[in-house]
N, C-alpha and C positions, 0 to 999 in steps of 0.2 A: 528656400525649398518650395518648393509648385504642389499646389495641391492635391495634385495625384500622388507625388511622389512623399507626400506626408501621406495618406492614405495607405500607399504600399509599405510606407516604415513601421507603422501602428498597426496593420493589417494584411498580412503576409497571408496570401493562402493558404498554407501549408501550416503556420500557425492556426488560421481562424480554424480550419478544418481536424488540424488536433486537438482544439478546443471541443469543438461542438463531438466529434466521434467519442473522447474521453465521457463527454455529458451521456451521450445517448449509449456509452455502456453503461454508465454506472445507476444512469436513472431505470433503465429496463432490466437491467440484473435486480435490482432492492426497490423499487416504485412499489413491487406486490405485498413484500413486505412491512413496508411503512403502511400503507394503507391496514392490513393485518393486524398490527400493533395496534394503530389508531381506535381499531372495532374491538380490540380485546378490551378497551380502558373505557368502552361505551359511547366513543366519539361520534357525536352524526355527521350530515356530509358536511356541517358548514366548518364542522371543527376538525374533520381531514384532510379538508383546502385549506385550513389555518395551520396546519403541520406542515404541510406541500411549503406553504408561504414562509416560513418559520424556518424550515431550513434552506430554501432558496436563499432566502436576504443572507442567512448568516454565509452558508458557504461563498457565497458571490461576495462579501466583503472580505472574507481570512482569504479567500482564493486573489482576487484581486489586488488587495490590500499589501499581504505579508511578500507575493509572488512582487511587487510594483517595489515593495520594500529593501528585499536582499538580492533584486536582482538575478532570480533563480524561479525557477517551472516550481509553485510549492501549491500544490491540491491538494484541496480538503475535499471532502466529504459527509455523508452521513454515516454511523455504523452500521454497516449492515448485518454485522454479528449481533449486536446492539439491539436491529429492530427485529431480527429471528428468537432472540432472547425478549424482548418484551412482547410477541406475540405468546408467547406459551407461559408466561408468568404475572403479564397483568392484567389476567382472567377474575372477576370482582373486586380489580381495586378502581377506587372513585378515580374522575379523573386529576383533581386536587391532590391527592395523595401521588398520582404518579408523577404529575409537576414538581411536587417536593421531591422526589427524586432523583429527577432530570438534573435540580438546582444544586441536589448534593454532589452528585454526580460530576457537575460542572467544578464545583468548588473542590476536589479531592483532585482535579487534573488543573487547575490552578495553583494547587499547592506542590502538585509533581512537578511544575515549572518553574517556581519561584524557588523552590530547594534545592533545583536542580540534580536532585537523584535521578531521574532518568537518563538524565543526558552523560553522567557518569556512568550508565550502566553499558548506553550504545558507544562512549568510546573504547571502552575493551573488548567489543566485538570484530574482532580480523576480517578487513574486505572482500577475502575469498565465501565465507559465510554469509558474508551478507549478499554479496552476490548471486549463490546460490538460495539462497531464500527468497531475493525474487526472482528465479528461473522457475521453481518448485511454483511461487504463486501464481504464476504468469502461463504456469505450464496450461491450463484447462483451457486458456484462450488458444494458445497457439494449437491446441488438438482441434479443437472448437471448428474451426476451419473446415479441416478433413474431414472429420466425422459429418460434418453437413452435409456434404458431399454425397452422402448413400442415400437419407430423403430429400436434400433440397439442390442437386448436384446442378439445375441451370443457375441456380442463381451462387452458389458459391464455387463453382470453376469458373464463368467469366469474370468473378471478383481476383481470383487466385492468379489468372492468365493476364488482365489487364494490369495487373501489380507487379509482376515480373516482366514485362514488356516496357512499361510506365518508369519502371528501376534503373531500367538500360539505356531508354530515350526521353524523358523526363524525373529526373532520381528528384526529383524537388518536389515535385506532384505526383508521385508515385500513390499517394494512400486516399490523394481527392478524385484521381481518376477513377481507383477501387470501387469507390464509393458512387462516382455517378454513373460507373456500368454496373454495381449491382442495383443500384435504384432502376434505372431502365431494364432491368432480368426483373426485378422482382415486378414491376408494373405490367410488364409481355406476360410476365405466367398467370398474371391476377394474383399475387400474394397480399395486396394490400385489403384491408378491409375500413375504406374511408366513412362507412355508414355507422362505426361504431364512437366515430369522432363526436364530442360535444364541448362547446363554445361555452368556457364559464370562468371568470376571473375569480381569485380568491381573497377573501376579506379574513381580516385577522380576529382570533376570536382569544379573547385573555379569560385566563384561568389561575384563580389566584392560588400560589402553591400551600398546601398543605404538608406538614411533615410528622408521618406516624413513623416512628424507631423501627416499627417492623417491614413496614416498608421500603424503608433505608436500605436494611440490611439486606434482607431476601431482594430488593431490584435494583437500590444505587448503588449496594457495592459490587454488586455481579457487572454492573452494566459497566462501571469503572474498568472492574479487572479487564472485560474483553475487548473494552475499543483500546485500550493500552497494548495490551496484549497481540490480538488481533489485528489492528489500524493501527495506532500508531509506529508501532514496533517495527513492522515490513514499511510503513511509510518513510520511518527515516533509513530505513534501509534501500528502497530505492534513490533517494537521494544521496545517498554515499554511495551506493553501486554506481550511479552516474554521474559522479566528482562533482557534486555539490554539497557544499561545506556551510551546512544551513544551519545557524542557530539555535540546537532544539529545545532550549527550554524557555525562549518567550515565545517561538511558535505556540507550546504548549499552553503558554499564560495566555495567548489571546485565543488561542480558539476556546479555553476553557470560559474565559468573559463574553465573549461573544453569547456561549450556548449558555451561560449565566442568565444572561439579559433575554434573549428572546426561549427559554424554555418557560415560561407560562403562555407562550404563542404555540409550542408543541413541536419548538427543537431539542428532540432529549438526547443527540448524542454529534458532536463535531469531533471530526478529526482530521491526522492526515490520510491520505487517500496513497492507495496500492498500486493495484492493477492501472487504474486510470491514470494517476499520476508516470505510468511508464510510457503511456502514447506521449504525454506531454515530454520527458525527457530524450526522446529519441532523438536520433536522427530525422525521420521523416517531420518534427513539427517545425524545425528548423535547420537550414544547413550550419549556422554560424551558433555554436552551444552560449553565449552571452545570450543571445535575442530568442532562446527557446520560453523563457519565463511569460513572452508575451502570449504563447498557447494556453498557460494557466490563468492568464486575465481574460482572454475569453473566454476560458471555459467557467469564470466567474460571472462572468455576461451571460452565457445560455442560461448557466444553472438561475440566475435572476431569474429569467425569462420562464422558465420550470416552476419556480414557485409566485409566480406571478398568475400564472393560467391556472398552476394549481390540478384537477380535476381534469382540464382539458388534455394536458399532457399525459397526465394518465390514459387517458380514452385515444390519444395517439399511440401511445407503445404499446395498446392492444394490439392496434390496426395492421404495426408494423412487423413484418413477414420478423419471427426471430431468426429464423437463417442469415437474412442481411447480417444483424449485427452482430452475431458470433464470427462472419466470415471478414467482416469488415474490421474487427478486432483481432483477428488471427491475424491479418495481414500488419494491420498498423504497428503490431507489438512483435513480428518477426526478428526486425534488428536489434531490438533490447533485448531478446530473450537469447540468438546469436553474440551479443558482450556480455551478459549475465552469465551465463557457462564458461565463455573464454576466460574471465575475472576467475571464476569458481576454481577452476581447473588448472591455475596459470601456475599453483606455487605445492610442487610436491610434499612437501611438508606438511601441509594442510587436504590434500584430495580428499583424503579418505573422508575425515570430519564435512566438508564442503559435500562431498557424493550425500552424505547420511541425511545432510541437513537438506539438500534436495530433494532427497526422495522422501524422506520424512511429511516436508510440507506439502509433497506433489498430492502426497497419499487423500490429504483434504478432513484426512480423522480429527474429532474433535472428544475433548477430554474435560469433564468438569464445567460445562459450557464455555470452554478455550479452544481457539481454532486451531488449527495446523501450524501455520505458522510461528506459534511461540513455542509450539513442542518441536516442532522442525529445528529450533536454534538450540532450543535445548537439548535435544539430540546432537547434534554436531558440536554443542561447547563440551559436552559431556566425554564424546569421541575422540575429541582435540586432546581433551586433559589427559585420558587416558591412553593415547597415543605417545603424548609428547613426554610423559610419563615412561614409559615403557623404551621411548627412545635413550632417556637418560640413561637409565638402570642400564640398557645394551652400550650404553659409549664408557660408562664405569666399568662396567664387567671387562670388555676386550681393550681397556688402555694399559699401557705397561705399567708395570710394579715400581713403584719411588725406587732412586738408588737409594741403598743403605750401608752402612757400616757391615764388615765383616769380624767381627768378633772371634771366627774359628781360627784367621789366619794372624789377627792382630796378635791376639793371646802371646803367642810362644814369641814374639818377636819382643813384645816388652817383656817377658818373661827374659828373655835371653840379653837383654838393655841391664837388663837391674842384675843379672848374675852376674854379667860382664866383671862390674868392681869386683865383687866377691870373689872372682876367681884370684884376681891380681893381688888380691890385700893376703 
């Protein structure tokens, strides 16, 4: 093989570019709030570059790593239920106290892996549900688009128009086209603001964890329940939506070691990854679904490269116009969101529970600090039962009556057997 053509095996465009678009959702959707969390627990800058850094490394090795492993698109991320919860609840805790956290935290999704009670719980979950939970999650991107459209309408109808054109006459590079006529829309209008860029690597800062009980409970167990809840939940649900039959309970054991190991660098939350993870399983990251996994190794690569700079990438997704990547994401995640409904809707049986849990999770309501998404499925399993429930009861009620015995007509006929003798004698 020629070394170009190793180059195009390992680095498909259409791959590389649903790598890096998955990053640059998920970093500029939760960058604000990792940084947020970090200043609630009193981190200065050196120690929110060592968080930046902290979860670069790890998710670029479980992304890398687990995706190079099973042969399958398997994105991690950070929580970012996770770090909207540690922004509002580690308001005067030291930062040693939140590190023991993070480590508990890590260790309670260690032990969900190696018991394998989660992975029992998502296989009685029916694929029309799960389906529709990520349409429901996926729903706010594919709106995301349009709604651009009323303040930022140059820069996201030539992204809208060159994806539908690009679909027709290049279907392989449909979502990298998107992307370099919205980058050219948004540089024509001046969306960019390159003056707020700054140049700064991040250095790792270790913080030996401390563990207060009460700390435990009121932040590592909340922070458990929700990336469980939240992330992982829909993460392995996009991966069964997209017929990938991924191992989830030592997925679960390594990202919970992973964020074991580097949560005194200030990774407090690794998971599987939602939204993003559905650029990567599309169609658009790859035409042939085997070689879609290699969009999840680079998107382990960028995300490196994120916590490498640290700081600097933050001061880029200030810069960058948000209209780009809502529109750029609306498009990329089109056709997932087009088989996620078609899954949802495909098995009458099921619609009703599949609609509830759609709109359930679309709604985005959060409960006990639990996002949508777990209510969303529990809505719909809840639907289900009572549905399939109610079906029974209708198929017992109008099935016909057992044959039985006639006793009114037997009677007189053995009666009339047994007098028989007695007449004769």
């Amino acid at each position: 093989m020629s070394p170009l053509a190793r180059i195009r095996a390992t680095a498909p465009p259409s791959a590389v570019a649903a790598g890096l678009i998955a990053v640059t959702v998920g970093v500029t959707s939760a960058a604000a709030l990792v940084f947020t969390a970090a200043r609630a627990a009193g981190a200065d800058a050196r120690e929110v570059s060592s968080w930046m850094l902290a979860l670069g490394v790890g998710i670029a090795v479980t992304c890398a790593g687990l995706s190079l492993r099973y042969k399958a698109p398997v994105v991690t991320s950070w929580s970012t239920p996770g770090a909207a919860l540690l922004a509002t609840s580690l308001s005067g805790v030291s930062m040693a106290k939140a590190v023991g956290a993070f480590v508990f935290c890590a260790a309670l999704i260690m032990v969900s892996g190696l018991t394998g009670w989660f992975a029992r719980i998502m296989d009685r979950i029916p694929v029309p549900l799960a389906s529709a939970l990520l349409g429901g999650v996926l729903l706010e991107f594919g709106t995301g688009l349009f709604s651009q459209m009323g303040d930022s309408f140059a820069i996201a109808f030539p992204v809208f128009v060159l994806y539908l054109v690009a679909r027709r006459l290049l279907p392989r590079y449909a979502v990298v086209v998107a992307l370099g006529g919205g980058v050219a829309a948004s540089v024509l209008t001046g969306g960019w603001h390159l003056e707020r860029v700054r140049l700064s690597i991040a250095q790792p800062v270790f913080t030996a964890p401390e563990f207060d009980w009460k700390v435990l409970i009121s932040v590592g167990v909340p922070l458990f329940v929700v990336t469980m809840a939240s992330q992982n939940l829909p993460g392995v649900a996009v991966l069964r939506a997209s017929g990938y039959e991924v191992p989830v309970s030592p997925v679960l054991t390594w990202t919970g070691a992973v964020q074991a190991v580097l949560a005194p660098f200030g990774a407090f939350g690794l998971n599987l990854a939602a939204m993003t993870a559905a650029i990567c399983t599309g169609d658009g990251a790859h035409p042939d679904r085997q070689r879609r996994y290699l969009a999840a190794v680079w998107a382990g690569v960028f995300y490196l490269c994120v916590g490498l700079l640290g700081a600097t990438v933050a001061s880029l997704l200030t810069a960058m116009p948000h209209a780009l990547v809502l529109a750029v994401a609306g498009v990329g995640l089109l056709a997932t969101i087009e088989a996620s409904l078609a899954s949802a809707l495909s098995d009458p049986a099921s619609r009703e529970a599949a609609v509830v849990t759609f709109l359930a999770t679309a709604s985005g309501v959060t409960l006990l600090g639990v996002g949508s998404a777990f209510w969303g499925l529990l809505a719909g399993v809840l639907t289900g039962v009572i549905a399939s429930a109610g079906r029974r009861r209708r198929a017992v009620a109008s099935a016909p009556a057992p044959r039985s015995e006639a006793p009114g007509a037997d009677t007189p006929l053995l009666g009339a057997v047994e007098e028989a003798p007695a007449g004769g004698r």
